[in-house]
Backbone as CSV, one residue per row, in Angstrom:
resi,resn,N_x,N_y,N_z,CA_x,CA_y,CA_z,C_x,C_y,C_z
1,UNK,-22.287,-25.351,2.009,-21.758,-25.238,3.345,-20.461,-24.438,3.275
2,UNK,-20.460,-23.234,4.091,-19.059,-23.099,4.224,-18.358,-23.014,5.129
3,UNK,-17.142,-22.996,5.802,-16.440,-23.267,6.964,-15.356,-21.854,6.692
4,UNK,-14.989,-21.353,8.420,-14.040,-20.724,8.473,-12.699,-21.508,9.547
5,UNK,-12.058,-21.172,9.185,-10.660,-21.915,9.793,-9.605,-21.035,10.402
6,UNK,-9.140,-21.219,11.592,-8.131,-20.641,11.967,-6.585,-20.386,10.988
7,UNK,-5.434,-20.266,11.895,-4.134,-20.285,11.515,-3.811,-21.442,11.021
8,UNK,-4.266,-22.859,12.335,-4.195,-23.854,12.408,-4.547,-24.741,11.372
9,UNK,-5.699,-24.507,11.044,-6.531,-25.247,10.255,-7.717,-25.871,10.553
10,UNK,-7.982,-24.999,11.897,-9.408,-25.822,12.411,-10.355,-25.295,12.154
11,UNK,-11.391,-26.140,12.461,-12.605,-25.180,11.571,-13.260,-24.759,12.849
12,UNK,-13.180,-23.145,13.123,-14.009,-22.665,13.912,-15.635,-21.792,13.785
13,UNK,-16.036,-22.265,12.693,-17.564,-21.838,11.942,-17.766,-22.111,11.188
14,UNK,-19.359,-22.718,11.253,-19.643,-23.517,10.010,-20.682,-22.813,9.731
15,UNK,-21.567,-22.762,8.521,-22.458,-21.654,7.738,-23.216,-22.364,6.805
16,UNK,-23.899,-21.866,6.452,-24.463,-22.208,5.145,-24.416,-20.804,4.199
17,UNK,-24.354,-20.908,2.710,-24.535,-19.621,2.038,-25.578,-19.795,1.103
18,UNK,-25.645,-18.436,0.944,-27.037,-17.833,-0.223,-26.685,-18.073,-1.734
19,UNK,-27.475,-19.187,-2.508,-27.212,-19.310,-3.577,-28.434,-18.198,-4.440
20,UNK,-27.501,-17.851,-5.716,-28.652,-17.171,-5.984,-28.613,-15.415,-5.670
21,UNK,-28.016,-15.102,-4.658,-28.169,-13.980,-4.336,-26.764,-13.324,-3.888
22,UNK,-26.197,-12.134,-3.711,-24.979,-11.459,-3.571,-25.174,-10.698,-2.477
23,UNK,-24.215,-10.833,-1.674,-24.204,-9.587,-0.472,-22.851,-8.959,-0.644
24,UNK,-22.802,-7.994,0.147,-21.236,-7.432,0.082,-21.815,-5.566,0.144
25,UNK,-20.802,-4.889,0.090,-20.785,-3.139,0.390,-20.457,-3.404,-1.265
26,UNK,-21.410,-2.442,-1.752,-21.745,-1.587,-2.978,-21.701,0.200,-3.340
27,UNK,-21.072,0.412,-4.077,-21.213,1.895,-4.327,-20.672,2.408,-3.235
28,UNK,-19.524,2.479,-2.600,-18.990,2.934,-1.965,-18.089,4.418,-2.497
29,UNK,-18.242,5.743,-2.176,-17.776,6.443,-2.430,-16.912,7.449,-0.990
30,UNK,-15.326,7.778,-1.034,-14.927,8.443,-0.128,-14.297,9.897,-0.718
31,UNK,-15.438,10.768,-0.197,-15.173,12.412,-0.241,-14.191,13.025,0.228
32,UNK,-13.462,11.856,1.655,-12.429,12.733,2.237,-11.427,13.047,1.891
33,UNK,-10.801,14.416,1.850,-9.430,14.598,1.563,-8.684,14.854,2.390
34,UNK,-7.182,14.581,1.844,-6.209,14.100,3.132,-6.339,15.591,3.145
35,UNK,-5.826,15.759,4.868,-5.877,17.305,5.740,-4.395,17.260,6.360
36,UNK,-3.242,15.907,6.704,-1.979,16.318,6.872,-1.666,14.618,7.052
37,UNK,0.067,14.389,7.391,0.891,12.832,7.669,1.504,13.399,8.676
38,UNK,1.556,12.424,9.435,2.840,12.699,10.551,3.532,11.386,10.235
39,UNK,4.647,11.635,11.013,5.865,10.001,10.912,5.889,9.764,12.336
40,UNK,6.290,8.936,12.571,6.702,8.056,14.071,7.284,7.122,13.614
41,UNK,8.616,6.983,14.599,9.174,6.003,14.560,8.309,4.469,15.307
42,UNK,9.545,3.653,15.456,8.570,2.226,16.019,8.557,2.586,17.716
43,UNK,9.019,3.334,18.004,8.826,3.353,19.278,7.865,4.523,19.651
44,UNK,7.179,4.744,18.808,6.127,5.980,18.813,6.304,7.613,19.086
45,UNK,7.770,7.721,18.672,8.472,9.180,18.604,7.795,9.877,17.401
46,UNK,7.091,11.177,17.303,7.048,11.987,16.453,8.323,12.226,15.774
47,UNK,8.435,12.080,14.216,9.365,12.745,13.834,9.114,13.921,12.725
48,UNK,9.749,14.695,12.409,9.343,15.752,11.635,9.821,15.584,10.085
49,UNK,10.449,14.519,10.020,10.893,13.554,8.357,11.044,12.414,8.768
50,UNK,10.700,11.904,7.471,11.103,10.494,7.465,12.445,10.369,7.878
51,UNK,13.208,9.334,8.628,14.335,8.985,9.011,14.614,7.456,8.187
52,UNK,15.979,7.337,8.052,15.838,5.736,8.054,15.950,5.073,9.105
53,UNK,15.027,3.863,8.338,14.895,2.736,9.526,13.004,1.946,9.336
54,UNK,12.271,1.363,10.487,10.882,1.527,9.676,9.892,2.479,10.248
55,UNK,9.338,2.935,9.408,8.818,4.310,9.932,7.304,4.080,9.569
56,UNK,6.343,4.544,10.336,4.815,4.452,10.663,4.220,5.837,9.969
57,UNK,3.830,6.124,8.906,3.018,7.361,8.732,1.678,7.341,8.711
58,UNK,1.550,8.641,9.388,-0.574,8.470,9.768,-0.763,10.001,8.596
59,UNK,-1.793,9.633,8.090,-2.625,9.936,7.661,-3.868,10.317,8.043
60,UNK,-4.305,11.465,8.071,-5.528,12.149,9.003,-6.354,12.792,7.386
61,UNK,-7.525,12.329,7.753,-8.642,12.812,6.434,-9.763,13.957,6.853
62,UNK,-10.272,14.492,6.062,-11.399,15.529,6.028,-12.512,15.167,7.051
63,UNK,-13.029,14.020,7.358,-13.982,13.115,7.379,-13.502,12.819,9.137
64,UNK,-12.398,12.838,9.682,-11.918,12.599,10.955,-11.483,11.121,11.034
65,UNK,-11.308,10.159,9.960,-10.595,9.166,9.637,-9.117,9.334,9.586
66,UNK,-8.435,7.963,9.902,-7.057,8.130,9.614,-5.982,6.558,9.479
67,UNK,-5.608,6.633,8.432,-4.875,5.675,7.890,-3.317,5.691,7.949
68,UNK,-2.846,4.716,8.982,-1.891,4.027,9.622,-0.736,3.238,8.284
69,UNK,0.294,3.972,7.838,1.038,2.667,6.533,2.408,2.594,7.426
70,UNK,3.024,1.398,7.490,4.211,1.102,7.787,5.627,1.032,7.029
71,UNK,6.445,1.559,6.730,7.631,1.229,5.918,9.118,1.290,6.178
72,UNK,9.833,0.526,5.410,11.092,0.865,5.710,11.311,2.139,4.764
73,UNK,12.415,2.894,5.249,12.929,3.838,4.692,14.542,3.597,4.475
């Protein structure tokens, strides 16, 4: 049996699982290459460098994907 649980601790789904057998994403391979970053601040200003303070850089890929990292600077 397995259960999923909130923040709280409640159990909001209960399941049964597959003994015996494995699921999950296999052989995953990504071709895309990064194509450019932009920065934004937290208030969603383009900036043209990193500034200090915490700063949002996107990441745009070959593929038309794009990956969001947050940091302080």
């Amino acid at each position: 049996m397995a259960y999923v649980t909130n923040a709280k601790g409640e159990v909001i789904y209960t399941g049964h699982t597959l003994r015996g057998s494995q699921s999950g994403v296999k052989d995953v391979q990504n071709t895309a290459t990064m194509v450019g970053e932009e920065y934004y601040n937290v208030n969603g200003i383009k900036l043209t460098t990193p500034t200090s303070g915490i700063i949002i850089k996107l990441t745009r890929y070959s593929d038309g994907s794009t990956k969001a990292t947050k940091f302080v600077n």
